[in-house]
C-alpha positions as CSV (number, residue, x, y, z in Angstrom):
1,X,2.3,4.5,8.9
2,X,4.5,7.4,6.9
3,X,8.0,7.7,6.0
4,X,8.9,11.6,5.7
5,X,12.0,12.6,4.4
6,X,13.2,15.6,6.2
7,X,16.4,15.5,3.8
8,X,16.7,14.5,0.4
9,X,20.2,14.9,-1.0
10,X,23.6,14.3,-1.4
11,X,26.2,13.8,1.4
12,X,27.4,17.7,0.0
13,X,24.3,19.2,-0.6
14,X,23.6,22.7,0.2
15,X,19.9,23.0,-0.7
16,X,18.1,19.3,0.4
17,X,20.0,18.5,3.6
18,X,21.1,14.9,3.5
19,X,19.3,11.9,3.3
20,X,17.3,11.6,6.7
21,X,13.6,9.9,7.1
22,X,11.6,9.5,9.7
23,X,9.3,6.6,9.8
24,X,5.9,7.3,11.9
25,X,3.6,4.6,13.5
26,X,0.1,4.4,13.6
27,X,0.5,5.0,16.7
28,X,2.0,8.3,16.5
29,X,5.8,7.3,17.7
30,X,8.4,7.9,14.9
31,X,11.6,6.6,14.3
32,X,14.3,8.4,12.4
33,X,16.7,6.4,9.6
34,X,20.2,7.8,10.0
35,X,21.0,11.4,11.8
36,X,23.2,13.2,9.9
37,X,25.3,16.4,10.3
38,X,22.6,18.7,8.6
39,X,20.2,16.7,11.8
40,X,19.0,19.9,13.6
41,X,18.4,22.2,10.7
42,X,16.6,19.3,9.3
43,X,14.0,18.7,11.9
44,X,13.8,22.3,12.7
45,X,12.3,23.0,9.3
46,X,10.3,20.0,9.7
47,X,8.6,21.1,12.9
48,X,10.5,18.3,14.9
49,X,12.3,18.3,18.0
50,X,14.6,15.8,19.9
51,X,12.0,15.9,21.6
52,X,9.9,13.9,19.0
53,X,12.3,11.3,17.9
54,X,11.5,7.5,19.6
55,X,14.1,5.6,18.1
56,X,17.0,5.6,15.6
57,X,17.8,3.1,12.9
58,X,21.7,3.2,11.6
59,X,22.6,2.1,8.3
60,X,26.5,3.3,8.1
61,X,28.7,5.0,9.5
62,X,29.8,8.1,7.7
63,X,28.9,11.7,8.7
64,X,25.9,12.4,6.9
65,X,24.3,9.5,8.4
66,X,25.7,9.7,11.9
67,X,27.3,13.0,12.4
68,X,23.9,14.2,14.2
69,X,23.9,11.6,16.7
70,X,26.1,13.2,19.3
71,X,24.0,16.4,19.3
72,X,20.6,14.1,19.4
73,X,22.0,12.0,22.0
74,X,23.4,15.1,24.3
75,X,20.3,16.8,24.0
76,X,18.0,13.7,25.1
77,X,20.4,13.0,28.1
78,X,20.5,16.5,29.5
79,X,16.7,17.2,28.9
80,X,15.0,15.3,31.9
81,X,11.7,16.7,30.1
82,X,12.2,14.7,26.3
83,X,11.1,11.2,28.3
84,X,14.8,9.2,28.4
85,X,16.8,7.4,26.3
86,X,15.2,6.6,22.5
87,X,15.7,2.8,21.2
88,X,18.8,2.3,18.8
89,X,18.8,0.0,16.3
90,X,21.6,-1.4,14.2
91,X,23.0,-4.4,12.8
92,X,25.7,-5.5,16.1
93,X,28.8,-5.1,14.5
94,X,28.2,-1.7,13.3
95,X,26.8,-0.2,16.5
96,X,30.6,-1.3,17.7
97,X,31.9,0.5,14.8
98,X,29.9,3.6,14.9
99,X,30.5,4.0,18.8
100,X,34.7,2.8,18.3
101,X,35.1,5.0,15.2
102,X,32.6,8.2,14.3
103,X,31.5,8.7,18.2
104,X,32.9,7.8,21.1
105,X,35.2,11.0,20.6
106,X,32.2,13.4,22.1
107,X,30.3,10.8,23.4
108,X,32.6,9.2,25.8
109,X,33.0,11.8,28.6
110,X,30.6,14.5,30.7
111,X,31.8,15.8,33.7
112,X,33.0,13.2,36.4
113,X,31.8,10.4,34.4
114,X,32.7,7.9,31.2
115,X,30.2,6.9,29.0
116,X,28.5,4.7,26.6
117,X,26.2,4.4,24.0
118,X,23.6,3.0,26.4
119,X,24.0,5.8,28.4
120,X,22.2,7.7,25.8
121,X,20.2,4.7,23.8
122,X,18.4,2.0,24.5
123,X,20.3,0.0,22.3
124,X,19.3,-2.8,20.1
125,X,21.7,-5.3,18.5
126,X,20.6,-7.2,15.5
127,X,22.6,-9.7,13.7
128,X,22.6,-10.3,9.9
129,X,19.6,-11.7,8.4
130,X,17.3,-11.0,11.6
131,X,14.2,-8.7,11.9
132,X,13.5,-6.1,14.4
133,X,10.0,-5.3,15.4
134,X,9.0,-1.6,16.5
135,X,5.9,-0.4,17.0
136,X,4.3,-3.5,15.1
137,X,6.6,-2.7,12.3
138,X,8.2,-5.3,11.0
139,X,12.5,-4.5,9.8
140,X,14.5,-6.3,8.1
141,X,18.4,-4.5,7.4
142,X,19.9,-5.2,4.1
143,X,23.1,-5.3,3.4
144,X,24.5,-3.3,0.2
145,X,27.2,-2.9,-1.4
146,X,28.5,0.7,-1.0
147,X,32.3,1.0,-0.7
148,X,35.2,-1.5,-1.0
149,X,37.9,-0.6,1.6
150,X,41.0,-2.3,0.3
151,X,39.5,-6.1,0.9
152,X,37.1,-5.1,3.1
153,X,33.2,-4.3,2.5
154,X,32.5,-1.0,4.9
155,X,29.1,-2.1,6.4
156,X,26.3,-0.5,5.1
157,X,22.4,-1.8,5.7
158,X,19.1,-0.1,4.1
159,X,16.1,-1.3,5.1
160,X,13.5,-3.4,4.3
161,X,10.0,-2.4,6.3
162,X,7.2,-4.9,5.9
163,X,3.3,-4.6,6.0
164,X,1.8,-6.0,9.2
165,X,3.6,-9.4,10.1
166,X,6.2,-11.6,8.2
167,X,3.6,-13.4,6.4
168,X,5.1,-14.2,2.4
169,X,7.7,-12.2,0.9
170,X,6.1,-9.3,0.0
171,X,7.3,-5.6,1.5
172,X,5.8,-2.1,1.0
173,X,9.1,-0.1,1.6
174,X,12.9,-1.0,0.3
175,X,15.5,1.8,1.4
176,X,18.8,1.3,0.3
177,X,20.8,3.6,2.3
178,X,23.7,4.2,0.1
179,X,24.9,1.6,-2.0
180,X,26.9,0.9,-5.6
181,X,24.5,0.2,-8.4
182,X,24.1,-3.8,-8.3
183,X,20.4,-5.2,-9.8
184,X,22.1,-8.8,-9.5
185,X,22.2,-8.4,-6.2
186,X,19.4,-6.2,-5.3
187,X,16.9,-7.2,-8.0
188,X,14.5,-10.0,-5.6
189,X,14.1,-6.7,-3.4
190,X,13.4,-4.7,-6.0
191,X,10.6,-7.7,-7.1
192,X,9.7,-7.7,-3.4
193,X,9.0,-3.9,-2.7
194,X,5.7,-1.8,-3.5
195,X,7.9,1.1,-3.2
196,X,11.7,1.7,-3.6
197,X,13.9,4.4,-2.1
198,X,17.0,4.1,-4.1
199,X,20.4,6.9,-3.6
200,X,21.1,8.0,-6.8
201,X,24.5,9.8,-8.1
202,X,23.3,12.7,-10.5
203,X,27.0,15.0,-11.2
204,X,28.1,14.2,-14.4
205,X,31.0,12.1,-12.6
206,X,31.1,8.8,-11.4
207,X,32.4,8.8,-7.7
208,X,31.7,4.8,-7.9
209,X,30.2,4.8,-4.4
210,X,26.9,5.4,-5.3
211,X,24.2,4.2,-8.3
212,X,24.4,6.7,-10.8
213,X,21.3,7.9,-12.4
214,X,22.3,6.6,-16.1
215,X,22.7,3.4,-14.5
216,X,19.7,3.1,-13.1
217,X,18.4,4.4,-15.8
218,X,18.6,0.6,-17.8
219,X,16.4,-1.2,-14.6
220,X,13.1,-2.6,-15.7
221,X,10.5,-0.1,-16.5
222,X,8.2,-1.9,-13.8
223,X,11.0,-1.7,-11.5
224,X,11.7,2.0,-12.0
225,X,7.9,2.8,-11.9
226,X,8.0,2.4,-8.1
227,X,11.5,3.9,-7.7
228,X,11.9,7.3,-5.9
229,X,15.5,8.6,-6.2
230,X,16.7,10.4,-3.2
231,X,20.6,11.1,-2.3
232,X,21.2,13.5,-5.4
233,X,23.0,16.2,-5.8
234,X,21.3,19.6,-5.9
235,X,19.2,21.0,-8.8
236,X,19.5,17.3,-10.9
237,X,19.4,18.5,-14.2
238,X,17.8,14.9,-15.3
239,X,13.4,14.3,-15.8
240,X,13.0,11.3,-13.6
241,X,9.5,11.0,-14.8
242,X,10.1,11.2,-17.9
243,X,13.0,8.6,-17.9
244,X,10.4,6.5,-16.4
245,X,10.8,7.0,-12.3
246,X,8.3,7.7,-9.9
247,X,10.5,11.0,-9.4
248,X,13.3,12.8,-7.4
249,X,12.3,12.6,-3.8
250,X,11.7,16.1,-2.5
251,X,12.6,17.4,1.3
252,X,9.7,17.2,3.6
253,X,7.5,15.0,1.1
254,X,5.7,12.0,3.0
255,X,4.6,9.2,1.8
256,X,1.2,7.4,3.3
257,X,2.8,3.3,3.5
């Protein structure tokens, strides 16, 4: 399989687009993680369509991870040609969000009729601490830590994708979607993954919402030798290699899994 990032910045960036991927099967189906509002200019310059996305994966709910999903969604409805409704997946409780909050607005009404979310997906709930299976790729979400709302965590789930079945603990891929800078909490998936897609904050501010690169910067050298950082802001200024990172993930780089 290959994981392609079609984006690889900030929520703001001008240069990168936004943090999307787009996880591709052995057999050829591919499955895009998050669809934010940069979404068509994205796949455009990656040579994709909506014609080539087979399912979605959600990990929050802000606008550079779903701010695409009404133009995705329209665009498979209406085109009788793209082959119907792609599979959603999502932890339950935040495909109720997503749809009650950041979608229903567009989504909810065409002419003469009133919609749903599985008008447009095939929609797949998964509750906390289940797997999801897709293409004989095993999923596990992960909830992280990304922003305290007054006394509420907002939901927020990365991804763990496994190699072949469930067998041990081990995992090539851990993508943390966006999340505060917490190796207490995240270290046994750290110890777990072959490879790490961690969002890291690069401005010379803290915004608190994200791990910051100086943070990240005191992990484990064997932990940051299989880090990636992706999420940044444009033109870091900072030599992840040097600091002892596998790098800065650029747009359109895949990665063989």
């Amino acid at each position: 399989m290959k994981l392609k990032f079609i984006g690889s910045g900030s929520a703001f960036t001008m240069n990168n687009y936004q943090t999307n991927a787009v996880l591709e099967s052995d057999t050829g189906k591919r499955m895009l993680i998050d669809c934010g509002s940069d979404i068509r200019f994205a796949m455009r310059d990656a040579g994709l369509s909506h014609k080539d996305i087979n399912a979605l994966y959600l990990t929050h709910c802000h606008a550079d991870h779903v701010g695409g999903i009404e133009w995705l969604a329209f665009m498979r409805f209406f085109d009788k040609s793209a082959g119907g409704p792609p599979d959603l997946f999502c932890i339950r409780s935040l495909m109720q969000e997503a749809w009650d909050h950041s979608l229903r607005g567009g989504l909810e009404s065409i002419e003469g009729q009133i919609m749903h979310l599985t008008n447009y997906f095939k929609c797949h709930g998964i509750e906390p601490n289940e797997n999801f299976e897709w293409e004989g790729i095993v999923c596990t979400p992960v909830q992280t830590v990304h922003i305290v709302n007054g006394f509420r965590f907002m939901p927020s789930y990365g991804l763990i994708i496994h190699r072949g079945d469930m067998g041990g603990n081990k995992c090539d891929v851990f993508f943390t979607g966006d999340s505060q800078y917490a190796p207490s909490q995240l270290s046994k998936f750290y110890d777990m993954a072959d490879i790490i897609f961690h969002d890291c904050e690069t401005a010379p501010y803290y915004s608190k919402v994200h791990a910051h690169y100086d943070d990240l910067k005191t992990l484990p050298p064997t932990t940051k030798k299989k880090m990636w950082l992706m999420h940044y802001q444009d033109n870091p200024k900072q030599d992840a290699k040097a600091d002892g990172f596998a790098g800065f993930v650029q747009k359109g780089q895949e990665f063989i899994i």
